[in-house]
C-alpha positions in Angstrom: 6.4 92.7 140.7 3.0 90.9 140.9 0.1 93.0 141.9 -1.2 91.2 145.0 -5.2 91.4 145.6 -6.7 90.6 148.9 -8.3 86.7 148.3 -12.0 86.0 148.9 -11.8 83.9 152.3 -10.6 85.7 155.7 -7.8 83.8 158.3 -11.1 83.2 160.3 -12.8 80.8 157.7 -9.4 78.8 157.0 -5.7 78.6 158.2 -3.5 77.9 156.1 -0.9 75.7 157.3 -3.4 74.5 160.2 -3.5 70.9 161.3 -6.6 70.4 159.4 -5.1 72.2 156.7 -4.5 69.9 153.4 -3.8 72.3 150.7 -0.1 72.1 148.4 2.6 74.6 149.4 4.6 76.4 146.7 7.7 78.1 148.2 7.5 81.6 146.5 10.2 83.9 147.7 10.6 84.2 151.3 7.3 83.0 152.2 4.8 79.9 151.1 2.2 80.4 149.0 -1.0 77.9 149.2 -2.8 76.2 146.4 -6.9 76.5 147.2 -9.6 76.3 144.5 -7.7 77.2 141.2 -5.4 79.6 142.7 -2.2 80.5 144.6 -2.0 83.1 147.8 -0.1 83.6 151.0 -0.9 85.8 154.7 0.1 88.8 154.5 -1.1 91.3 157.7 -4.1 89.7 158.7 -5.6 88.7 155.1 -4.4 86.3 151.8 -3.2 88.1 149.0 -3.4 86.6 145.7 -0.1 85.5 144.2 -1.3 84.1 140.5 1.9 84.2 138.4 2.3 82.2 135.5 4.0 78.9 135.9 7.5 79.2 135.8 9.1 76.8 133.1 7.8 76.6 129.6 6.5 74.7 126.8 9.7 74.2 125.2 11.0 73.3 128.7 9.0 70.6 129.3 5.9 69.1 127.7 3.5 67.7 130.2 1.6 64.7 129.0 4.9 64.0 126.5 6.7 60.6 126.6 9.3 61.7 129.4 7.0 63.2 131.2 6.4 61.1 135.0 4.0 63.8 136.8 0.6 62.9 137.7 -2.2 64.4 136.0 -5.1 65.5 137.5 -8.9 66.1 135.1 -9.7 69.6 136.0 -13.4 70.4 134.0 -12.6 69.8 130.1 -8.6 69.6 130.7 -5.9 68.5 132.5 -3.7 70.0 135.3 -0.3 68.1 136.0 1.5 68.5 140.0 4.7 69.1 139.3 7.4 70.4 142.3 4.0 71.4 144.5 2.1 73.1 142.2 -0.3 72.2 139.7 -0.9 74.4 136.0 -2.6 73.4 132.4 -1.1 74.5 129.2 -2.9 77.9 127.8 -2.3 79.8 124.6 1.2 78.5 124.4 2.5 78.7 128.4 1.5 77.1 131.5 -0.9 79.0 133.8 -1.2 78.4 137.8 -4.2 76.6 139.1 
């Protein structure tokens, strides 16, 4: 089980899901999670908890940036981050990590 940690920004300064509200969903479970500034997290009894698991395919599942590869990559600082099924995650020491 991931160990969930409350995120830095209340319901009061942004919420999630809103009308003005323009950030990716990621269906995790039984709820949504919300991509915002690098990382992944979902309400949960009046806060956002953190939900930062590693992406879930691999390297030898499918290379990003390879010849059969048709999602859009996005320059993130001094790498790349590819949107794939609502999410977006960089290759790292030999997986793909969540940002």
């Amino acid at each position: 089980m991931t160990e969930e940690i409350q995120a830095e920004h209340t319901l009061t300064e942004h919420q999630h899901g809103g009308p003005d509200c323009a950030h990716v969903t990621v269906q995790h479970g039984d709820h949504v999670d919300y991509l915002h500034d690098g990382h992944r997290h979902a309400e949960h009894e009046g806060h956002y908890d953190e939900h930062d698991d590693p992406a879930e395919h691999t390297l030898t599942e499918h290379q990003h940036g390879g010849p059969d590869c048709t999602h859009e990559a996005v320059q993130h600082g001094d790498h790349l981050d590819y949107l794939h099924d609502g999410h977006k995650h960089a290759e790292h020491e030999g997986h793909y990590d969540e940002h």
